[in-house]
Each structure stands twice: as C-alpha cells, then as structure tokens.
MILO-133899 format. One record per residue (C-alpha): residue number from 1; residue in three letters; z, x, y. Coordinates in pm, 1 decimal, m for minus. Layout:
! residues N
{i=NUM aa=ALA z=Z x=X y=Y} $
...
//
This chain:
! residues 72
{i=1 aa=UNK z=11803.9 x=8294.6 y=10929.3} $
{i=2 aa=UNK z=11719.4 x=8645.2 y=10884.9} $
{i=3 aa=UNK z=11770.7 x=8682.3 y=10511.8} $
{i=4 aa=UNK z=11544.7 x=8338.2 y=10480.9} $
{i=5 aa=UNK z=11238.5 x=8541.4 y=10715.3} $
{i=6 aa=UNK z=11308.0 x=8859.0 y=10478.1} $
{i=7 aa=UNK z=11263.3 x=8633.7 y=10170.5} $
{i=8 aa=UNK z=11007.2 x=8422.4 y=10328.4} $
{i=9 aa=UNK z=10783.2 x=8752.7 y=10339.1} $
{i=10 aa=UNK z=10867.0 x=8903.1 y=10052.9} $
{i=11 aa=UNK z=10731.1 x=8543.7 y=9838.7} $
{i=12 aa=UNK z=10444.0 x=8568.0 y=10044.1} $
{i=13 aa=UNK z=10346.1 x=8892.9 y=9917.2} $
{i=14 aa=UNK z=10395.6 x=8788.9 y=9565.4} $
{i=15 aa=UNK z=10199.9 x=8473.4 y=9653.5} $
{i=16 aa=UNK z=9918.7 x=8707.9 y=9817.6} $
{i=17 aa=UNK z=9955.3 x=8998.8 y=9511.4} $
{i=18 aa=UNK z=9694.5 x=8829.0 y=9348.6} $
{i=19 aa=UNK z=9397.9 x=8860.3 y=9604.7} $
{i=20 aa=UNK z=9546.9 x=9208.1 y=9614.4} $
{i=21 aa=UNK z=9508.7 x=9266.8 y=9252.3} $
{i=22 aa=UNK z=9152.6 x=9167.2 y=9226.7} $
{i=23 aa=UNK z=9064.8 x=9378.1 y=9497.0} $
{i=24 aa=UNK z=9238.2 x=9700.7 y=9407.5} $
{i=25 aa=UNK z=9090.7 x=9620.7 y=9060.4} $
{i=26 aa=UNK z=8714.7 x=9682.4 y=9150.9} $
{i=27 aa=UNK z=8724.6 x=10025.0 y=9251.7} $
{i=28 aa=UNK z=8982.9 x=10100.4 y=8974.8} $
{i=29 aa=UNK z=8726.7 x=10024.5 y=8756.8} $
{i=30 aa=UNK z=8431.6 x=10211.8 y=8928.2} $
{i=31 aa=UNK z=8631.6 x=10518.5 y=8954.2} $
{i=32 aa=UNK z=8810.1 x=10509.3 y=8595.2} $
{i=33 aa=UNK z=8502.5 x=10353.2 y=8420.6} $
{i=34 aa=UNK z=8770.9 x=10258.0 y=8115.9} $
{i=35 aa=UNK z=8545.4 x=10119.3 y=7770.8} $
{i=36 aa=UNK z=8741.6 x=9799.6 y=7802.2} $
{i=37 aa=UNK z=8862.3 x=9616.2 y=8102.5} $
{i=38 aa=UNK z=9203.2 x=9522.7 y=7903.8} $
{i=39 aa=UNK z=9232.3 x=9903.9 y=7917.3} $
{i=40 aa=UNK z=9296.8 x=9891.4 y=8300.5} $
{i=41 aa=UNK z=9421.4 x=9565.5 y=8360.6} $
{i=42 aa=UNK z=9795.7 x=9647.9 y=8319.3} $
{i=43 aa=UNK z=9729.2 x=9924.2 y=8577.2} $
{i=44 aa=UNK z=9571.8 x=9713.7 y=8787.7} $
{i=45 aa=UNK z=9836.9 x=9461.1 y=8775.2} $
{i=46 aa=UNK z=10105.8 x=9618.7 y=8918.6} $
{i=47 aa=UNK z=9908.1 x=9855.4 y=9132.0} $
{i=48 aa=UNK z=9814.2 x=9574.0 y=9330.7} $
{i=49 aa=UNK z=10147.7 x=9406.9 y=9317.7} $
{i=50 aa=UNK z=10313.5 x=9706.3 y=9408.0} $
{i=51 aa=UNK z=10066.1 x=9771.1 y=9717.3} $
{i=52 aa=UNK z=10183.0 x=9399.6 y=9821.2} $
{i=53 aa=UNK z=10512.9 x=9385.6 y=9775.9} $
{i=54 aa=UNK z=10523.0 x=9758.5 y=9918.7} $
{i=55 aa=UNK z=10361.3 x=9677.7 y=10253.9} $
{i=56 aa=UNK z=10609.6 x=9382.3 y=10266.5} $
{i=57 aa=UNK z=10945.1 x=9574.1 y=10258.1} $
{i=58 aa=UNK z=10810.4 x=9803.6 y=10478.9} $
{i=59 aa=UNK z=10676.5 x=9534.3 y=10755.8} $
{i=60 aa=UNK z=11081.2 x=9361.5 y=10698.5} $
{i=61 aa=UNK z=11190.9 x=9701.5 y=10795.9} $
{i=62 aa=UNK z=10996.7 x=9793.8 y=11104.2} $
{i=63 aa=UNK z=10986.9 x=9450.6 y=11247.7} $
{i=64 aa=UNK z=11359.1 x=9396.4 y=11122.0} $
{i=65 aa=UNK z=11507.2 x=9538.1 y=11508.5} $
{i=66 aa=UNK z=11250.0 x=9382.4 y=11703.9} $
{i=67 aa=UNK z=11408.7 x=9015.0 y=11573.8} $
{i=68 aa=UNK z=11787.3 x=9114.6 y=11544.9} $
{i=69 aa=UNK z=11706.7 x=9281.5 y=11922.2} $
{i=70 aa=UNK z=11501.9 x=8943.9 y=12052.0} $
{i=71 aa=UNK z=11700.8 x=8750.1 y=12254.3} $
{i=72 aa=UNK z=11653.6 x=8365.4 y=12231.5} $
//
C-alpha cells in the first residue's frame, strides 16, 4: 500500500505539471523577454515539470514516517 500512495503522488504531479508549467512560464517570459516564445518553451517545460515532480518526492519523503509510524 505504500509503494501504490508513493506512485499515486508522484502521477499526480505529472497530472498537475501542466498548471505548473503555464504558470512558471509567465514570469519566464517577463524576465527572459526571448524574441520567440518557442525559444523558451523547452525551458519552460521541464522547469515546471521538474518544480512538480520535485515537490512530490520531497512531500513522499517527509510524510513517508508519519504513515509507516501511524498506527491503524
């Protein structure tokens, strides 16, 4: 049950990557001000995914004790 949770939240965070991208992808583009958007979007791409998938591995690590400690 515990590898199903850890996989469970790590295709949510893919699923979610995409709001993610679009939003790092605004001030990417403010800030980097490229000529073409294509330019960026790779960057932008995994940036975003990366932020996601990050945040995801590191919320299955810290809450990782709290459910093998939880008694049911």
């Amino acid at each position: 049950m515990a590898h199903h949770r850890q996989w469970m939240i790590r295709l949510f965070a893919v699923g979610i990557g995409i709001a993610v991208v679009r939003v790092v992808a605004t001030p990417m583009i403010a800030i980097l001000r490229p000529e073409r958007i294509q330019d960026i979007m790779g960057l932008t791409f995994w940036t975003g995914w990366v932020l996601s998938v990050g945040f995801a591995e590191l919320w299955i690590q810290v809450t990782q004790a709290a459910v093998v400690v939880s008694p049911r």
